[in-house]
C-alpha angles and dihedrals in degrees: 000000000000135000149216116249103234096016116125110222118224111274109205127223127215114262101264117208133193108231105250152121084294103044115118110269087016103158108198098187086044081051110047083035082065088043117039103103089058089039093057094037093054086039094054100042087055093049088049087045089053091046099042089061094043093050089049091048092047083046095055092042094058090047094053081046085051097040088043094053095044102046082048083055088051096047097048100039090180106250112099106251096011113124129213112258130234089246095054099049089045092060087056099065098043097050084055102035098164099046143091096245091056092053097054090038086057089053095045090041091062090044094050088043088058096040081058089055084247083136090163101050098049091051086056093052091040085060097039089054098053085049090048093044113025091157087051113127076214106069097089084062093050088044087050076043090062109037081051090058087045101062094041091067088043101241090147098178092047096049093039086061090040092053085043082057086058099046087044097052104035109021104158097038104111086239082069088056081048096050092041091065099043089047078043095056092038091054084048095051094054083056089254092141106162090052090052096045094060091051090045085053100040090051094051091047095053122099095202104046086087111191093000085075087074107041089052094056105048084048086051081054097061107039084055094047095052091036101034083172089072091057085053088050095049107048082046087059098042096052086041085060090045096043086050092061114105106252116271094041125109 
């Protein structure tokens, strides 16, 4: 056979295999024989893995079926006419701590505790339930929850920073429409008008603040009705705004 002068002929290479279950004069049973002891143990660790987490989850179902059951017991005490009480609801809470049905009996609990004039008391358990369940869709409602407690044990200052929380962390949730109008009256109440009357304003311009428009503005009424000075100042503050803007601007 001829060659090429300057040609390189093919070199061959051995045949290379990666040891496994197909290698030639692989032995499985040789082979799990070596390495039972690591093969059951790992086995085992996996399967007591898989029952531990299905023994949990069966666990916390059956604690949301227990703390369901027993927030519906506390709601519906039996007697026609007859309402759940602060304190029940409250037990509640604090025997399923972990579950939905405590979070929800936490919130009623302080609701039901105001409704009972305990002021002090639902604001306790309105804080506690923004500190239990910081993540909860429901905390605008606890933080309302406070301010409202608040007011009705007249620490006006207190309750004025806890309605501006409100207004800070939720400011376009219908309950910070809710909480501009009650800061609003309350400013109104200490005889601080002008304050009153821009939330007033800024409830009735906004497109968002739904029945609250209304309300505000009828209140606006009235202040300015019994303080027609604060129309005359507001309408001197609102052209000295327009007549600030650079030319050209709305």
């Amino acid at each position: 056979m001829s060659t090429t002068p300057g040609a390189t002929s093919p070199i061959s290479t051995p045949h290379q295999t990666t040891p496994g279950f197909d290698a030639p004069g692989f032995d499985f049973l040789t082979w799990f024989e070596v390495n039972r002891t690591k093969i059951l143990t790992g086995l085992g660790v996996v399967v007591l893995a898989v029952v531990i987490f299905l023994y949990f989850r069966y666990q916390h179902e059956q604690n949301e079926v227990a703390a369901s059951e027993a927030l519906t017991s506390a709601l519906n005490p039996g007697a026609a006419g007859i309402q759940p009480t602060g304190a029940a609801l409250l037990a509640v809470a604090e025997a399923h701590t972990g579950t939905r049905a405590a979070e929800r009996a936490r919130l009623l609990a302080a609701g039901r505790l105001y409704i009972e004039g305990k002021f002090t008391e639902a604001q306790a358990q309105f804080d506690k339930f923004t500190t239990d369940f910081p993540d909860s869709s429901l905390v605008a409602t606890a933080l309302l929850g406070i301010a409202t407690t608040l007011d009705s044990q007249n620490k006006t200052n207190e309750c004025l920073a806890a309605y501006q929380r409100v207004i800070a962390s939720y400011p376009n949730d219908p309950l910070a429409w809710r909480a501009r109008l009650h800061k609003a009256r309350l400013h109104e109440a200490i005889g601080q008008f002008s304050t009153a009357i821009s939330l007033y304003d800024e409830i009735s311009r906004s497109q968002s603040a739904g029945e609250f428009v209304q309300e505000a503005a009828i209140l606006r009424s009235r202040l300015v009705a019994a303080h027609p000075e604060l129309e005359v100042a507001s309408t001197v503050t609102n052209s000295v705004k327009v007549g600030s803007l650079p030319a050209g601007k709305p």
